[in-house]
N, C-alpha and C positions, 0 to 999 in steps of 0.2 A: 504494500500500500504506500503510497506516496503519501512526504509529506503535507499536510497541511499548513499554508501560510496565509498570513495576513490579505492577501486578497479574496482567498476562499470564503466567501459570511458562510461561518457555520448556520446560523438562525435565516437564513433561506430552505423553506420547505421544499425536498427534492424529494420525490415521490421513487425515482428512477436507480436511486443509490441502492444497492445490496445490504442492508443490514448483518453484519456479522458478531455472531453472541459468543463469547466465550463458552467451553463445554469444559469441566472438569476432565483429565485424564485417564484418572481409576476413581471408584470409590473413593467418598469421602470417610474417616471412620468417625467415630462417636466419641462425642467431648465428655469428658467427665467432672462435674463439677468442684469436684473434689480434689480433681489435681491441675485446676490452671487459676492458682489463684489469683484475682484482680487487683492489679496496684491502686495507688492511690489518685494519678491521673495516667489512665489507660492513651489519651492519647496528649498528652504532652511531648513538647520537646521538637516540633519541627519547625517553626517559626514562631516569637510573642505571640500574637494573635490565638493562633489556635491551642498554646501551653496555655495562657490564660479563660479560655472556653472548652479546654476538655471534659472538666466534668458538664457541662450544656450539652456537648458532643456525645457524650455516655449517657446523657439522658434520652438524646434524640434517638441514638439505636435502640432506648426501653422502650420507650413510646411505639414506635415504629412494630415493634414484637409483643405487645401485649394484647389480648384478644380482649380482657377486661379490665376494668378498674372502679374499687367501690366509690372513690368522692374525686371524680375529674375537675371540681372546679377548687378543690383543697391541692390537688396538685400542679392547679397552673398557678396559685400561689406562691405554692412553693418553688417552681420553675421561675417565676416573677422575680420572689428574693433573690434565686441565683442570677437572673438577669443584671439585675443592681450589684453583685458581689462581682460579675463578668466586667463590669463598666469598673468599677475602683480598681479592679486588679490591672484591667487594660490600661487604663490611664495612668499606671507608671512605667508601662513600655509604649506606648505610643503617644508618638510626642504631637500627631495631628489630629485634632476632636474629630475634624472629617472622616480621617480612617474608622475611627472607634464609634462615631455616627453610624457607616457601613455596615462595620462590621456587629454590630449588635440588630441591624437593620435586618440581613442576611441571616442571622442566627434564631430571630424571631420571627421571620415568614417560614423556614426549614423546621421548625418546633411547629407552630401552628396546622403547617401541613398535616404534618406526621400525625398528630393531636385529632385532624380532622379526617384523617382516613383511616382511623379507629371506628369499630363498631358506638366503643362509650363512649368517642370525644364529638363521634356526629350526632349523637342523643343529648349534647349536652349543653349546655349554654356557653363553650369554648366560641363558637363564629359570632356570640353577639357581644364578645370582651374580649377580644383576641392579644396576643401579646404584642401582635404590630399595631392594634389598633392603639395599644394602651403605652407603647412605649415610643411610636411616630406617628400616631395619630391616622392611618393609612388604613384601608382592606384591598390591595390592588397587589400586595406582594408577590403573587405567582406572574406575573405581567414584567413588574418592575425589577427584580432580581436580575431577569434578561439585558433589557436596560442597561444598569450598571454593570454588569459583566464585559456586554459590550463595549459599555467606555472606559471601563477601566483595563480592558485588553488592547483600546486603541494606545494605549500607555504602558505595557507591562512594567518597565523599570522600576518606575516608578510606583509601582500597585500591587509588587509580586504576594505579598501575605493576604493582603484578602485577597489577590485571586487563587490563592492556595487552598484558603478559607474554603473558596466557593466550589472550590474545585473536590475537596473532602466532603462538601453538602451532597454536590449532584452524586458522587461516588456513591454514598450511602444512599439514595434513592431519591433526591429532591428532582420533583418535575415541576414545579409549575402550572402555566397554564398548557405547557407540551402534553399534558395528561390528558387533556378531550379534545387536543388539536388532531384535526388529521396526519398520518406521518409521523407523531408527536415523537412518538419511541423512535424513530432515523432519527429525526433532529436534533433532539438528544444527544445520543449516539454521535453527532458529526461535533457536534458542540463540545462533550468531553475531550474527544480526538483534539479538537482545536485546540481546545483550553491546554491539554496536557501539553503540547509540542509549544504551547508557549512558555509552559514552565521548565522541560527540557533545555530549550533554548537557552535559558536565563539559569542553569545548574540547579532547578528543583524538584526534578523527576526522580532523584533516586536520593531519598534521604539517607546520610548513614548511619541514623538511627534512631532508633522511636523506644519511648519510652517504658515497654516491657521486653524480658530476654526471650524475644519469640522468632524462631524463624517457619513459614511454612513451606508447604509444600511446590515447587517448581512449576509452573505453570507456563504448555510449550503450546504453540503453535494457536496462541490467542490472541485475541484484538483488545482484550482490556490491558491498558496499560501496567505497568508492574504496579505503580506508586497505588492505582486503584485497586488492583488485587491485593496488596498488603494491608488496605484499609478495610476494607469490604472483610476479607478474611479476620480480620481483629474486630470487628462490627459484629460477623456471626459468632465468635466466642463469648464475646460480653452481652449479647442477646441472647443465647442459652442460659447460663448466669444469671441474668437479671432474671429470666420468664420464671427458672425459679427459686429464685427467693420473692418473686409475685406472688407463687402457689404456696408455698408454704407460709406466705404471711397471711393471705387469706384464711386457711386452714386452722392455721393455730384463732384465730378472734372470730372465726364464722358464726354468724348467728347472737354476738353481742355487740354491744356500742363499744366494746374498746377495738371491737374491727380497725377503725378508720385510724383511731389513733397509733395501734400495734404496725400499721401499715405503714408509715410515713417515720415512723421510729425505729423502726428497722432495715436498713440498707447495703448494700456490697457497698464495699470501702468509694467506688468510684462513683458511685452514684448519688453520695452523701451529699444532704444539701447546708450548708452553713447560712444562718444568716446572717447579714450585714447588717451594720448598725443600722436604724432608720434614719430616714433622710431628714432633717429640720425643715417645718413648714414654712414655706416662704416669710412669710410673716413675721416669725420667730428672728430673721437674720435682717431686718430693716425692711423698707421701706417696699411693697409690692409695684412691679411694673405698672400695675392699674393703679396705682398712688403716684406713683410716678408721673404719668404723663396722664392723666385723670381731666386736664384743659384740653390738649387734641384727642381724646377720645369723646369730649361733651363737642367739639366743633367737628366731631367725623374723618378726619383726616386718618386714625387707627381705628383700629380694633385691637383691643387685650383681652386674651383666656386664658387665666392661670393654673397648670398642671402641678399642683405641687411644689416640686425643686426646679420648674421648669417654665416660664410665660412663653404664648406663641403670640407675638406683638406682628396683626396684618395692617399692608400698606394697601391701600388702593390703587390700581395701577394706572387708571385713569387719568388720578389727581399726579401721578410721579411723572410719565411719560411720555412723547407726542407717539402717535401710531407711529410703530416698525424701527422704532428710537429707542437706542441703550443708556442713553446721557440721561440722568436725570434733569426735568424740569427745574428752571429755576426758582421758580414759586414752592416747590415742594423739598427746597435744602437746607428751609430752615427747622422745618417739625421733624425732618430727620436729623439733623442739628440737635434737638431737643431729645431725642431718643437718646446720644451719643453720651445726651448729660446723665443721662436715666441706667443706660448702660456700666457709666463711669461709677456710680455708687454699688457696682455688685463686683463681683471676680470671675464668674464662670465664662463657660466656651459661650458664641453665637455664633450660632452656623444658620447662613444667610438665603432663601431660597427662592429663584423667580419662578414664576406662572404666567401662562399664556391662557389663549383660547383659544378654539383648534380652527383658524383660518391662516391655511398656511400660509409661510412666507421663503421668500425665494430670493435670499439677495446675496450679492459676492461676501458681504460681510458679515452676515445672517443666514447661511444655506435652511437651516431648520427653525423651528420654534424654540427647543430645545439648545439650538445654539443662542438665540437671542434673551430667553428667558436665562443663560446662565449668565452673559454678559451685564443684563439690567442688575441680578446680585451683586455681580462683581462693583458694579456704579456704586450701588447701596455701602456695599464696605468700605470703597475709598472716602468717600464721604466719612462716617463712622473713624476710618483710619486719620483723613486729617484731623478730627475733633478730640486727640490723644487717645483714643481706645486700643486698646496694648492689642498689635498684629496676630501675635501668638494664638490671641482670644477668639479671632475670627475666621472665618471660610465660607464661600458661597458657594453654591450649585444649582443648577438649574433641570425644572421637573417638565420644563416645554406646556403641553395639552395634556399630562398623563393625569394628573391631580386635579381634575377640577372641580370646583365646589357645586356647580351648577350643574346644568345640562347648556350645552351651546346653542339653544332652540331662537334664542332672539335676540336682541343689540344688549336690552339691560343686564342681560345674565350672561354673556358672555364677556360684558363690562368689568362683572363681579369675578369672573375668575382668571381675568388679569391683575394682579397682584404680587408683592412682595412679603414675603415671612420670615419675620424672627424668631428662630426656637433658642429665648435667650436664658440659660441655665443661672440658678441663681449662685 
């Protein structure tokens, strides 16, 4: 097979490609629970990103292999906490919020899946609180995963851990919205291809070592990549493992209320969930975004909703921009002026985000929406950055027509989902 390069779009649906599946050689033999005992992070050790998300990682292969589970919405809780313990830990090896935006982004639409194509997690109230919804405010993650993959493969150097990230997700079974596409499973299939030969390229196909003393079985004359057999292979030992210590924890509390407790209090070392300190309510550390800027939100100029540890302060885009223009309006630099002040009284990241509405546009310096939508952020920071707000703090990106608040059916609403967002951490 020839390689795959950067001109190839994997994410072009070709009907006409050969699908080739790997097949085991011999017999696989039978794991014994007994004798492959589980570290403490089964997959640490191949990049920051993913040592700091292995145990997420070891929870996404439970999930994935449980056929039941007594209190699904006490476990995405606790998959929650670990969410938040995944962010503190990331954030002393990653030194861009952007990255650690991603890569929590990626880690929560690949749980939520897994979560939802469970018999108990699609019975359960997991789709109407989901963890993308609750941690980026989003339900579009089988879409947008693709997305950033894409852009951040038109960049590998610079992107190699989350696309390593991403590339351990699809290993382990994330599909996306390729699961009711036609083709879905080629496409798939040509996208791992790609993906890998980009981390090959870049010396990250063959880790030299991960963090249990495991080696398997040789695997000749296959199309899954070795880096994805070595995962996959470590995926189905700690999913035997985990299914049961499921069944024996049901077993032992079946049929009383200390069920649910017995259950969550008992775990293989890898799947243990700690939790992190709680976060301080906004309010407790000074002054609220919505206290902040409380004058341009009574004259309309913002909107503020406060997430906790977290305000999403929106711009109207209308009022920021002339149509098909990246430069902000001049009338509209001084209430972002005013943000910069509101900004300046807290310490956390803002990560900066444009929106469109889906009438394309076509221009040498704008080919897409998504190119212009990232440039208007980009406007929004420099602004913020002349007004001292420490650079470190900030990052923009742009979401094009993906996110819109509306439906684009008419001028006023599609008004509304041209826009700028601040998701500014307190």
């Amino acid at each position: 097979m020839d390689d795959l390069t950067m001109s190839d779009d994997p994410f072009d649906d070709d009907s006409d490609k050969t699908l080739l599946r790997p097949r085991p050689s011999h017999p696989q033999p039978s794991i014994s629970a007994s004798a492959l005992p589980i570290p403490e992070q089964l997959f640490g050790g191949v990049n920051p990103i993913e040592q700091a998300a292995s145990r997420l990682l070891s929870i996404l292969v439970t999930i994935k292999n449980a056929s039941s589970h007594p209190a699904p919405n006490q476990l995405k809780e606790q998959i929650s906490s670990e969410m938040e313990a995944f962010r503190t830990r990331a954030k002393k090896v990653v030194g861009d919020p952007k990255e650690l935006t991603i890569a929590s982004y990626v880690l929560c639409t690949a749980l939520d899946e897994a979560a939802l194509n469970t018999p108990w997690g699609h019975k359960s109230d997991w789709a109407k609180n989901s963890l993308l919804s609750s941690f980026h405010r989003e339900v579009r993650g089988g879409e947008r995963f693709f997305e950033i993959l894409k852009r951040l493969g038109a960049e590998p150097e610079k992107n190699l851990n989350l696309l390593e990230l991403m590339y351990v997700c699809l290993s382990l079974g994330y599909e996306g919205t390729y699961k009711i596409t036609k083709n879905g499973q080629a496409t798939l299939q040509k996208i791992r291809n790609w993906l890998f030969e980009i981390l090959r390229a870049h010396g990250r196909a063959s880790p030299s070592s991960l963090s249990v003393n495991w080696e398997g079985s040789n695997i000749q004359d296959s199309s899954l990549p070795r880096m994805a057999a070595i995962w996959v292979a470590l995926a189905a030992a700690l999913a035997f493992l985990a299914l049961a210590f499921f069944t024996l924890q049901i077993k032992l509390g079946e049929g009383t209320g200390e069920t649910v407790r017995s259950f969550y209090s008992i775990h293989a070392p890898a799947l243990k969930v700690r939790t992190p300190p709680s976060f301080v309510p906004a309010a407790e550390t000074g002054p609220t975004y919505s206290d902040l800027l409380s004058v341009q939100i009574a004259t309309g100029d913002v909107s503020v909703v406060e997430f906790g540890n977290m305000a999403l302060v929106r711009l109207v885009g209308d009022n920021l921009f002339q149509s098909g223009k990246a430069n902000v309006d001049e009338r509209a630099i001084p209430f972002i002026l005013d943000i910069a002040q509101a900004v300046n009284q807290h310490s956390g990241p803002i990560v900066i985000r444009g929106h469109t509405d889906n009438i394309p546009i076509r221009r040498p310096e704008f080919p897409s929406n998504l190119d212009l939508s990232e440039a208007r952020a980009q406007s929004v920071l420099n602004i913020l950055r002349s007004a001292n707000v420490d650079n470190d703090r900030l990052s923009a990106e742009g979401a094009g027509d993906l996110e819109p608040l509306n439906d684009n059916s008419t001028r006023e609403l599609r008004s509304r989902n041209r826009r700028v967002e601040l998701s500014a951490y307190y």
